[in-house]
C-alpha positions in Angstrom: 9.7 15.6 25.5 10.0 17.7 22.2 7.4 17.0 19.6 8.5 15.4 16.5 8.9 17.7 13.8 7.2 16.6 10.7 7.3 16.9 6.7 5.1 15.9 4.9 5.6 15.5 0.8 2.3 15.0 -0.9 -0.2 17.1 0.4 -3.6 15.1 -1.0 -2.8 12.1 0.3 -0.7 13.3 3.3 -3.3 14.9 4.5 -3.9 11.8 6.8 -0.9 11.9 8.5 -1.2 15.6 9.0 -4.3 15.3 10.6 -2.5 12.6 12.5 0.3 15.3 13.5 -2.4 17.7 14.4 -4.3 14.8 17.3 -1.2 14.0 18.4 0.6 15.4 21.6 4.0 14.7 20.8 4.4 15.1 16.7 3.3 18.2 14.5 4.0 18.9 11.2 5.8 21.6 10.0 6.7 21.4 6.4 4.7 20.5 3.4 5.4 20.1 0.0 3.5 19.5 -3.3 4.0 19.7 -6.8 0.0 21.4 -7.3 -0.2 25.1 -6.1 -4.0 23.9 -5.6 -3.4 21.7 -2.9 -0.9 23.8 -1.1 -3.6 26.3 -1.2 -5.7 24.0 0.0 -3.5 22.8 2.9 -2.9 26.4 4.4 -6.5 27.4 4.3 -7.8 24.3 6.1 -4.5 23.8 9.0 -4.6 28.0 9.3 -1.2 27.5 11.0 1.7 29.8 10.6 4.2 27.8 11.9 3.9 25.8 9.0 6.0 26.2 5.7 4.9 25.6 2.5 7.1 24.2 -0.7 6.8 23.1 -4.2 10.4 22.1 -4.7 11.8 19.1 -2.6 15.2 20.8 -2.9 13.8 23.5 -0.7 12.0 21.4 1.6 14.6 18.8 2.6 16.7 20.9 3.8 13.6 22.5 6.2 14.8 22.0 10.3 12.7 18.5 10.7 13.1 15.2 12.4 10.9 13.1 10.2 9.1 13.1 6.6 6.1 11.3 5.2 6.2 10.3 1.9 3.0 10.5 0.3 4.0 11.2 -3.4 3.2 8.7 -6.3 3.2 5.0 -5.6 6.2 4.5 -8.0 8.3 7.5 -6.9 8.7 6.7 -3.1 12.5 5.1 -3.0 14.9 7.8 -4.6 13.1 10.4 -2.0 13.5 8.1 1.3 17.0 7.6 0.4 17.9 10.9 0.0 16.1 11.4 2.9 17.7 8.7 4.9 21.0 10.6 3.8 19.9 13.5 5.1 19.9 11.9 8.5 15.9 12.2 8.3 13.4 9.4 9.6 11.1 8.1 6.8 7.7 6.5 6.7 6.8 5.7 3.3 3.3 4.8 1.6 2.8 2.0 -0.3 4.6 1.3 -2.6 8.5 1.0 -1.3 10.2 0.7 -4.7 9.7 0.4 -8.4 12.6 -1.6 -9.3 15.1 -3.8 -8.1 18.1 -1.3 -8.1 15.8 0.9 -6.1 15.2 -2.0 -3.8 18.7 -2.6 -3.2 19.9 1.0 -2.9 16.8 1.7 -0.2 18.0 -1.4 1.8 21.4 0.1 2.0 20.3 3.6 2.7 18.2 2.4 5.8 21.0 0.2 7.2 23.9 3.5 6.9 21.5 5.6 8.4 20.2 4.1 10.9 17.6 5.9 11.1 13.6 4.5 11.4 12.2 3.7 8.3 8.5 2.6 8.4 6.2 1.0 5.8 2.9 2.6 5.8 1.0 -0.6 4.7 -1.9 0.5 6.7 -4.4 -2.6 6.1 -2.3 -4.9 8.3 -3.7 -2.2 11.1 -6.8 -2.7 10.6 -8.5 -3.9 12.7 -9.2 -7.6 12.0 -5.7 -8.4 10.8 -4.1 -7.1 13.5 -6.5 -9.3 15.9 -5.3 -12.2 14.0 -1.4 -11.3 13.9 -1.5 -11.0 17.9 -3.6 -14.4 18.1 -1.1 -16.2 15.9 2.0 -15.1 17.4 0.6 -16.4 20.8 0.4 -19.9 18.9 -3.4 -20.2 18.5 -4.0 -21.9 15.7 -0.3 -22.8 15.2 1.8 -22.8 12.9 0.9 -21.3 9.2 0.2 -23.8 6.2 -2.0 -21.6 4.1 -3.3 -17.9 3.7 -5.3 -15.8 1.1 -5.5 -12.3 0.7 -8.1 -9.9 -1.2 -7.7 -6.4 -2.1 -10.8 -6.1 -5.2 -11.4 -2.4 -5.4 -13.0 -1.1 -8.6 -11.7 2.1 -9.1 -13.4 3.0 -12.3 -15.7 5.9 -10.7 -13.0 7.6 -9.2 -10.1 7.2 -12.2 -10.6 10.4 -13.1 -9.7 12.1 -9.2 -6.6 9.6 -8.7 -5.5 10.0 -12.2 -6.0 13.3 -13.7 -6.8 11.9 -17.3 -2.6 11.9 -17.7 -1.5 9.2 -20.2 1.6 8.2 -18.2 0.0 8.4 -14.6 1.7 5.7 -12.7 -1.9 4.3 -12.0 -2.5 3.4 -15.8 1.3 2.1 -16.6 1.5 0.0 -13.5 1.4 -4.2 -14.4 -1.2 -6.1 -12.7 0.6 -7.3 -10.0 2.4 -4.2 -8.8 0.5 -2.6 -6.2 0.3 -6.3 -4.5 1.0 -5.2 -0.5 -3.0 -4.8 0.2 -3.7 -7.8 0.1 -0.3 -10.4 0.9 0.8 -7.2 3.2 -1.4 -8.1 6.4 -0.6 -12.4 5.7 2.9 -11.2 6.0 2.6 -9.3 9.3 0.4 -11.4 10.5 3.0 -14.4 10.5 6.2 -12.8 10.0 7.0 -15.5 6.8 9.5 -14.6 4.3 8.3 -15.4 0.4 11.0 -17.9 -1.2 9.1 -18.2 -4.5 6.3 -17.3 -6.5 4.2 -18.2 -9.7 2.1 -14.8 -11.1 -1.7 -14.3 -12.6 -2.6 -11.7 -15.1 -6.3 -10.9 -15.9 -7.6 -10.0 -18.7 -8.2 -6.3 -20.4 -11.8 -5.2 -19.9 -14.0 -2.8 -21.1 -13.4 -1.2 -17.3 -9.8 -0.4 -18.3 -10.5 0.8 -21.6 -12.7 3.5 -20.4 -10.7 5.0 -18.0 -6.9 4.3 -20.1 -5.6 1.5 -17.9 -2.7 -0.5 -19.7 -2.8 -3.3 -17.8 -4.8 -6.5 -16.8 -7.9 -6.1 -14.7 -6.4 -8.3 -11.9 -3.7 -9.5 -10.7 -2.9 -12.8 -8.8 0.2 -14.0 -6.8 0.8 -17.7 -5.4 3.3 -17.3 -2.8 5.5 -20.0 -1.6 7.0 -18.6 1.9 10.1 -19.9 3.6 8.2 -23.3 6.0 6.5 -24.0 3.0 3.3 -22.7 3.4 1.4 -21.3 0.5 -0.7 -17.5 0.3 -3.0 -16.7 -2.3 -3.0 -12.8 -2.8 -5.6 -11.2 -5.1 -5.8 -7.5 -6.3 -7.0 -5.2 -8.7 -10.3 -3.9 -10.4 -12.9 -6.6 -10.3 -16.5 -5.6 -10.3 -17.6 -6.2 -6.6 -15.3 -4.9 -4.0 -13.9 -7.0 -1.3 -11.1 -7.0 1.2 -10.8 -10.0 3.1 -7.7 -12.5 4.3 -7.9 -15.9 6.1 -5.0 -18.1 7.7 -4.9 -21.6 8.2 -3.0 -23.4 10.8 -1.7 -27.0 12.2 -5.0 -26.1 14.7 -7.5 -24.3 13.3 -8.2 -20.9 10.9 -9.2 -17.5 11.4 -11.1 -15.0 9.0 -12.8 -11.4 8.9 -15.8 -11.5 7.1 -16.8 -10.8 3.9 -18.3 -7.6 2.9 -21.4 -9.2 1.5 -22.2 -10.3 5.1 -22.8 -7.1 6.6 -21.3 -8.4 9.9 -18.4 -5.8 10.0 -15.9 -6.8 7.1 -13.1 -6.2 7.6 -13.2 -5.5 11.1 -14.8 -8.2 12.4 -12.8 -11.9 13.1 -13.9 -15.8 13.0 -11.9 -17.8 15.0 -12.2 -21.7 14.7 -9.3 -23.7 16.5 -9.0 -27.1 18.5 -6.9 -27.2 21.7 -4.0 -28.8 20.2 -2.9 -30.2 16.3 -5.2 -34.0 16.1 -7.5 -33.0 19.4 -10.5 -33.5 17.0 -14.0 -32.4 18.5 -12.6 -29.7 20.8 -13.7 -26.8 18.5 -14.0 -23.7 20.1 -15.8 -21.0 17.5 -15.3 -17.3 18.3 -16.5 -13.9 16.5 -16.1 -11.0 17.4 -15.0 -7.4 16.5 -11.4 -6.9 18.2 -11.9 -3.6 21.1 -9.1 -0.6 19.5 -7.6 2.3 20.5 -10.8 5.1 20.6 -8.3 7.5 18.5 -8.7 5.6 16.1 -12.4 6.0 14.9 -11.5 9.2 13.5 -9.4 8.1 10.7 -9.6 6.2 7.6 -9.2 2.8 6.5 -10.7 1.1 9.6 -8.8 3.2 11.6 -5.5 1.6 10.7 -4.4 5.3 9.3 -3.6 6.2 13.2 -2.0 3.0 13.7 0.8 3.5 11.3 1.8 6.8 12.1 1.6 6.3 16.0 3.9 3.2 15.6 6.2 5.4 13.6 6.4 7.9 16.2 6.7 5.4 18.9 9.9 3.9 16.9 11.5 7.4 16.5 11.2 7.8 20.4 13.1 4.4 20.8 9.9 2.6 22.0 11.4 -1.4 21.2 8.1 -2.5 21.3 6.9 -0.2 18.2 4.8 -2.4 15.8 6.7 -0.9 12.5 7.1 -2.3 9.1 10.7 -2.2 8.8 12.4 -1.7 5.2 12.9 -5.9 4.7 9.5 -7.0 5.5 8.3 -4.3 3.3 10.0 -5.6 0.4 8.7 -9.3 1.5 5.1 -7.5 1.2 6.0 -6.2 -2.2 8.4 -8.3 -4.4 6.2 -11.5 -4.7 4.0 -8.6 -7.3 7.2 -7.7 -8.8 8.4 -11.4 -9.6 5.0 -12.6 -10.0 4.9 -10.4 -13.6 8.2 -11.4 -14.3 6.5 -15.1 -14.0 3.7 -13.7 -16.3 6.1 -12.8 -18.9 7.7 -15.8 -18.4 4.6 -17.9 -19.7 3.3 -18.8 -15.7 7.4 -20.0 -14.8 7.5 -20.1 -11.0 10.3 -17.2 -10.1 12.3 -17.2 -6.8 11.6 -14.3 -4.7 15.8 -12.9 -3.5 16.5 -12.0 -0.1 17.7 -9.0 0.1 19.0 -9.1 4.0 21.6 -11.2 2.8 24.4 -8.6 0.8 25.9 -10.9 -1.2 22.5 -12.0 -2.7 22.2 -7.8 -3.2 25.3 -7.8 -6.2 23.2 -9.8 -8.8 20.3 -6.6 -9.2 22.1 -3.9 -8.5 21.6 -3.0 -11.5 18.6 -4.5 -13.0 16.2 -1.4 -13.4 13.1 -3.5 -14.8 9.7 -1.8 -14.6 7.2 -0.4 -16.9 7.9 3.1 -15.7 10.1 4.6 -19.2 11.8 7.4 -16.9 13.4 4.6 -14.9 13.6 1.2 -16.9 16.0 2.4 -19.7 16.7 -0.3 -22.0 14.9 -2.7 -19.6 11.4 -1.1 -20.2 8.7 -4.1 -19.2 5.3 -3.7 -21.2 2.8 -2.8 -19.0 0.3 -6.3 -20.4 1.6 -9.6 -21.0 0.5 -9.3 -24.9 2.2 -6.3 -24.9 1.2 -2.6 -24.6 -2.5 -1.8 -25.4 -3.2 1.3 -27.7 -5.3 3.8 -26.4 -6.4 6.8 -27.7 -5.8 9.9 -26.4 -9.7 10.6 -26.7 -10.0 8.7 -24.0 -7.6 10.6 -21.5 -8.7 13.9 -23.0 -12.4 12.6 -21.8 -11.2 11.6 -18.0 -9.1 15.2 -17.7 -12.8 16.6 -18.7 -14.6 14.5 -15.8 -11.7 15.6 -13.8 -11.9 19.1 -14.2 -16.0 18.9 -14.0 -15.4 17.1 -10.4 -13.2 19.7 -9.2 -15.5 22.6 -10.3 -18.3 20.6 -8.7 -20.3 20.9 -12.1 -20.4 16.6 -12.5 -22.5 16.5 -9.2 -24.1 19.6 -10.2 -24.8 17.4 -13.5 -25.9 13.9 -12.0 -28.2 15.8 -9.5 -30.1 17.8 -13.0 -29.9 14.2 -14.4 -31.8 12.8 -11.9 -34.6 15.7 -11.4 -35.3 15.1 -15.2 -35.9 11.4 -14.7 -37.9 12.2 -11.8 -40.0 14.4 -13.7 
């Protein structure tokens, strides 16, 4: 068979899937393209590969002979590039996050189903692999069926802000709400039961010191209560707390399974509890189970837990008309992500609980075609969202002039350079 032929667009955080593409027997990439001569530079001196073509303009590199692109450009700019890509007659696997608004959402739904051509959600931590140990178990009715879930994504972020955000005032990392990038943690409680969200009430937290420092405009935190479609109810935390954590339990009419905490040192996120009776009422026939779920050996050489692999293999499986690929298709992704979206609109709404549309039904698609709500001003128009409840925070641009400076020290290697010196004078 004829190897899939591969573009990638964003070459810093692509650079997963094209190490992916370069493992792989049936995939390679041949196109990239980035904004940042840097990174292109960067890209061709580490692949060394001829057959590869290089682009800063997406004009150029759409129309590059290829079968399927990655997009791994900013979190709030991944719709209007898969849809012309879809249009293009292009597969598309898509990082996190699928859309920015609800017109997007609407338009990418439509794109998908005209095309009819894969589209994939890269939400990789439902791959890894503890919650994907768990999705197989509950599908095969272990614990049955779902009443309650929670989901943590705490990752504080303030030591790399400056490599992620470049010190830019309007980086989509510091005017994102608190609930935005949401799928980390209510993604894998999604796949793992297949649930659609019907309703949500949203949590903001508060402004910290943290935020300050690096320019972030929004709440520390951000919480979702999700009300899914048999009633159940999932608790999905995220942000920049202190302490990180990633972690997700699931109760059912039998029994629960976890992965364990960080703070255990028993494997995180890898590792799974499993406490379940033999049937719903057979009190005292507990059976207790840990253990860390045996994966694919390819995978130990990529990142998060491996679950980097997963999603590109599964893409590539669906392109080759495998029915049994495990893809994230273009509806559960927006089940993953619009609970964050309506959970700030609950936020702004004073904590009002907000129904969560579904968008597989078309007539339900008429009443946001147009609503272009976000807190991004290049797409919101007159329906610009402040990026905190209270309203937008004033920052100074001392403060982003300060992060560029880290920035720039990091790339130069002269902040290492720096905290090494620092640390030879304490010594002394």
């Amino acid at each position: 068979m004829d190897k899939i032929r591969i573009g990638v667009l964003g070459g810093y955080r692509g650079t997963s899937m094209i190490n992916y593409c370069r493992a792989a027997e049936d995939a390679q990439v041949v196109a990239i393209c980035d904004k940042s001569d840097e990174v292109l530079a960067r890209q061709r001196e580490a692949l060394a590969d001829d057959s590869i073509t290089y682009y800063k303009s997406f004009d150029e590199f759409i129309n590059h002979p290829m079968d399927a692109v990655v997009l791994a450009n900013y979190a709030n700019e991944h719709a209007p590039f898969a849809i012309r890509c879809l249009k293009k007659g292009l597969h598309v696997f898509s990082e996190v996050l699928p859309c920015q608004t609800m017109k997007e959402a609407v338009e990418l739904i439509e794109a998908v189903e005209a095309s009819g051509k894969v589209y994939a959600y890269g939400e990789n931590y439902c791959y890894m692999p503890g919650p994907r140990e768990m999705r197989r178990l509950y599908r095969a009715g272990e614990i049955g069926e779902i009443e309650y879930g929670e989901g943590e994504y705490v990752h504080n972020c303030e030591s790399i802000w400056p490599s992620i955000t470049y010190g830019e005032r309007d980086h989509w990392r510091n005017n994102m709400y608190a609930t935005f990038y949401c799928t980390h943690s209510l993604g894998p409680l999604v796949h793992i039961t297949g649930k659609r969200p019907v309703k949500v009430v949203g949590f903001e937290g508060p402004m910290t010191t943290r935020g300050w420092r690096v320019g972030r405009k929004s709440g520390q935190f951000g919480r979702e209560m999700v009300t899914m479609e048999n009633g159940c109810i999932f608790k999905s935390i995220h942000g920049d707390l202190y302490k990180n954590s990633i972690w997700y339990t699931v109760y059912g009419g039998k029994g629960r399974m976890e992965t364990a905490r960080e703070d255990a040192e028993a494997g995180g996120v890898g590792r799974i509890y499993v406490n379940k009776d033999q049937a719903d009422g057979a009190y005292g026939t507990a059976e207790l189970t840990s253990y860390t779920p045996a994966e694919d050996p390819r995978m130990a050489a990529f990142g998060h837990g491996g679950s980097d692999f997963c999603t590109m293999f599964e893409f590539c499986r669906a392109i080759r008309g495998d029915a049994d690929a495990e893809i994230i298709d273009v509806y559960e992704a927006m089940d993953m992500f619009l609970p964050g979206m309506f959970a700030y609109r609950s936020i702004l709404a004073g904590g009002a609980p907000m129904d969560i549309p579904n968008l597989r039904d078309p007539a339900e698609r008429a009443r946001w075609r147009g609503d272009t709500a976000c807190t991004d001003p290049a797409v919101a128009g007159d329906m610009l969202l402040p990026t905190f409840s209270r309203g937008n925070p004033d920052i100074s641009d001392e403060v982003y002039a300060r992060v560029a400076q880290q920035w720039e020290r990091e790339k130069n290697g002269e902040y290492v350079k720096a905290v090494q010196n620092q640390g030879r004078k304490k010594e002394k």
